[in-house]
C-alpha positions in Angstrom: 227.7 25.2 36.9 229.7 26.8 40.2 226.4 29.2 40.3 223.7 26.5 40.7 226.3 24.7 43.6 226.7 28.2 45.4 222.9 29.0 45.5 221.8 25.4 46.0 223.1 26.0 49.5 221.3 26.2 52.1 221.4 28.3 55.7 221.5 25.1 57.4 224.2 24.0 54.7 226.2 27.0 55.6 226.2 26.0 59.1 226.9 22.6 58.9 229.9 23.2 56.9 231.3 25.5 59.6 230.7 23.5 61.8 232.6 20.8 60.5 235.3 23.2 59.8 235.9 23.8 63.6 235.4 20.5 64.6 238.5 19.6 62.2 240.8 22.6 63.5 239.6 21.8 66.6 240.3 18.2 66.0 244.3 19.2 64.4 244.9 21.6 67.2 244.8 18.7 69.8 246.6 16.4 67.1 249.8 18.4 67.1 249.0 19.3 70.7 249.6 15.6 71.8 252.3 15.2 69.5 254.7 17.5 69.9 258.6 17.0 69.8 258.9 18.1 73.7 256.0 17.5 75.6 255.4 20.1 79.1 253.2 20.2 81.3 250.2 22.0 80.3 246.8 22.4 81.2 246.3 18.7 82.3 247.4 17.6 85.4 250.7 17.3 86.5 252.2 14.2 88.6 251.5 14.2 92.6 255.1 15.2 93.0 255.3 18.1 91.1 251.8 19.1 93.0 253.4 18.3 96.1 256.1 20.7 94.9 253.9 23.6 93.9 252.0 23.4 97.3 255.0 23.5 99.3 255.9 27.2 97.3 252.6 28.5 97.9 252.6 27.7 101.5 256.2 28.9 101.7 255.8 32.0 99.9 252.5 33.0 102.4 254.6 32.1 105.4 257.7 34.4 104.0 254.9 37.5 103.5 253.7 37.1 106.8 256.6 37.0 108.3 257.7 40.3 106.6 254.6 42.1 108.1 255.5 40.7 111.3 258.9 41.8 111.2 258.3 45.3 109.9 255.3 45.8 112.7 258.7 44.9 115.0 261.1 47.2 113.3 257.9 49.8 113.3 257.6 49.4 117.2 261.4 49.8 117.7 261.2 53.0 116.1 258.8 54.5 117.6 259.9 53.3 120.9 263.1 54.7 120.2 261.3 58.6 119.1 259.5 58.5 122.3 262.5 58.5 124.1 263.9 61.2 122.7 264.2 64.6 123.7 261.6 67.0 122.8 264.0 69.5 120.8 265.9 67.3 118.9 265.7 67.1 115.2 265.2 64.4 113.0 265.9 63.8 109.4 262.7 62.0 108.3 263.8 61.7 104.6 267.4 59.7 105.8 265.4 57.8 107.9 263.1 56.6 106.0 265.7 55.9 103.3 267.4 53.8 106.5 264.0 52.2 106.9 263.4 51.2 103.4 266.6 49.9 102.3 266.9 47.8 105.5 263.4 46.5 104.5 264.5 45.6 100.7 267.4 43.8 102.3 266.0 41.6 104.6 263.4 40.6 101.6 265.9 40.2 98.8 268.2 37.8 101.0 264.7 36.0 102.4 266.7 36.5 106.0 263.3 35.2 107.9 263.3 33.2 110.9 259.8 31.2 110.6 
């Protein structure tokens, strides 16, 4: 009896079944998707305000990166200015200077100290 049902199927059987398969986890996936306990924001759109919201940080966060290369071009310049006027014998500590350099650098970032 279970023989003659499993080679009574067809190709086309085979693939109709799987199909209807999918379509049903498919189908429960966006069941329990909708009806979840505690709903977020997913890939659907969210509200104008919290798009408002997510604009203004993008635009903030390119304004605070271009405002760091600006002001390390500055503190750059200053630098060199300053090693051009020194004298031609004197001798300078390029590793403590560049820890100087880089630590001022992290600073200014981590406290977001920018004057847009």
């Amino acid at each position: 009896m279970i023989s003659t049902v499993i080679f009574s199927f067809r190709i086309f059987d085979a693939f109709s079944l799987l199909l209807v398969f999918i379509i049903l986890y498919v189908s429960r996936y966006y069941y329990h998707y909708f009806t979840r306990p505690n709903p977020l924001p997913g890939p659907f759109p969210t509200s104008c305000r919290e798009t408002n919201i997510q604009f203004e940080g993008a635009i903030g966060y390119k304004l605070q990166r271009l405002a760091t290369f600006e002001w390390i071009n500055e503190l750059w310049n200053e630098v060199e200015t300053y090693w051009n006027s020194l004298e031609e014998d004197y001798k300078l500590d390029l590793i403590e200077w560049m820890n100087r350099f880089t630590n001022e650098i992290i600073l200014r970032i981590s406290t977001c100290y920018f004057s847009l």
